[in-house]
C-alpha positions as CSV (number, residue, x, y, z in Angstrom):
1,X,-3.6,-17.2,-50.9
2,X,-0.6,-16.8,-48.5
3,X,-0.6,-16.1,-44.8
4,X,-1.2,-12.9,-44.1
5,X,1.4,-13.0,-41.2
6,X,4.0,-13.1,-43.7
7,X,3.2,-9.1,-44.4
8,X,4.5,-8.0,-41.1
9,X,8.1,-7.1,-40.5
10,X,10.2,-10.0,-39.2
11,X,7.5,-12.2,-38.7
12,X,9.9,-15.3,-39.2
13,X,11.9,-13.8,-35.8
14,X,8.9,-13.5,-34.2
15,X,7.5,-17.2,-34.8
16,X,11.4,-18.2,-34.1
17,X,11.4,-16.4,-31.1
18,X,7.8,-17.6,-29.9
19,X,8.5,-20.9,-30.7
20,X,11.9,-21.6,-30.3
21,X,11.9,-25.5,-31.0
22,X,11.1,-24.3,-34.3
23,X,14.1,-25.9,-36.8
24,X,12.3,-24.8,-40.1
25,X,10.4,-22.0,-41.4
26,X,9.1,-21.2,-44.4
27,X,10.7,-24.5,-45.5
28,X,14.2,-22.9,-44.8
29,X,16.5,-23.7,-41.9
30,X,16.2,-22.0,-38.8
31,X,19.8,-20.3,-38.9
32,X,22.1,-19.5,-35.7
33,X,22.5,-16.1,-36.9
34,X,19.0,-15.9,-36.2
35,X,18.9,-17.4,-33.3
36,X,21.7,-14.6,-32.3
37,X,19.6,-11.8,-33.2
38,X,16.7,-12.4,-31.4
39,X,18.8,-12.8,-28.1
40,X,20.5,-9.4,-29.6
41,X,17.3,-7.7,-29.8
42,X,15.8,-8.7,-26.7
43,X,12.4,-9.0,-28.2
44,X,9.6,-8.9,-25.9
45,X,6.9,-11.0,-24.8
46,X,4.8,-8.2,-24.8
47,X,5.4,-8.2,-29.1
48,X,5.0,-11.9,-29.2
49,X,1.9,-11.4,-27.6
50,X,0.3,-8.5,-29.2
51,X,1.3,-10.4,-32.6
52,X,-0.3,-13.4,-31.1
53,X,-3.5,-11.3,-30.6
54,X,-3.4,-10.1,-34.4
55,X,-2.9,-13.5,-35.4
56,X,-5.9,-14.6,-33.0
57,X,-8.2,-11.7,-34.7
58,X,-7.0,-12.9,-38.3
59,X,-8.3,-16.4,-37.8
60,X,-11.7,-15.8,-35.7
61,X,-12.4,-12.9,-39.3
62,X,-11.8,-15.7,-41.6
63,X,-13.8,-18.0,-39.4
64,X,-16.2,-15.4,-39.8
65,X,-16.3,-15.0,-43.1
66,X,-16.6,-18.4,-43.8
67,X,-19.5,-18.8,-41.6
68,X,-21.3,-15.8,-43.5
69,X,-20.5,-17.2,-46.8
70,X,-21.9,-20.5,-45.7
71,X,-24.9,-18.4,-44.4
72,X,-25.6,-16.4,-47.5
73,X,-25.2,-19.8,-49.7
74,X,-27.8,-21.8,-47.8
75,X,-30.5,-19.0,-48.0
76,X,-29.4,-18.6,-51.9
77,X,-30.4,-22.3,-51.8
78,X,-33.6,-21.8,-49.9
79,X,-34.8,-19.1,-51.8
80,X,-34.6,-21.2,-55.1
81,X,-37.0,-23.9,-53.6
């Protein structure tokens, strides 16, 4: 399963641009040229931050979702006994 971030358009600018010590993505080399277009494109904090947010909401469902799991495979245990 990948990360789901990598659906969005230009996610890899947006982690650049919200981490900006980043030197690799993705396994590829953080290039100048993309460096340049983030500057270029002036994105905003408010975007970093409302991707942050989704990226927040993505991990607390599969947190969730692993706790029900977890939840329904105990009682399927229980219920055997």
């Amino acid at each position: 399963m990948g990360n789901p971030i990598t659906t969005e358009a230009d996610y890899r600018l947006y982690a650049i641009a919200y981490c900006p010590q980043l030197a690799y993505v993705d396994f590829e080399a953080v290039e100048v040229q993309e460096r340049q277009a983030i500057k270029e494109s002036a994105m905003a904090v408010d975007e970093i931050r409302v991707l942050d947010e989704r990226l927040v909401a993505m991990k607390e469902a599969a947190a969730n979702t692993a706790a029900e799991e977890q939840r329904i495979s105990r009682l399927k245990v229980c219920s055997l006994h």
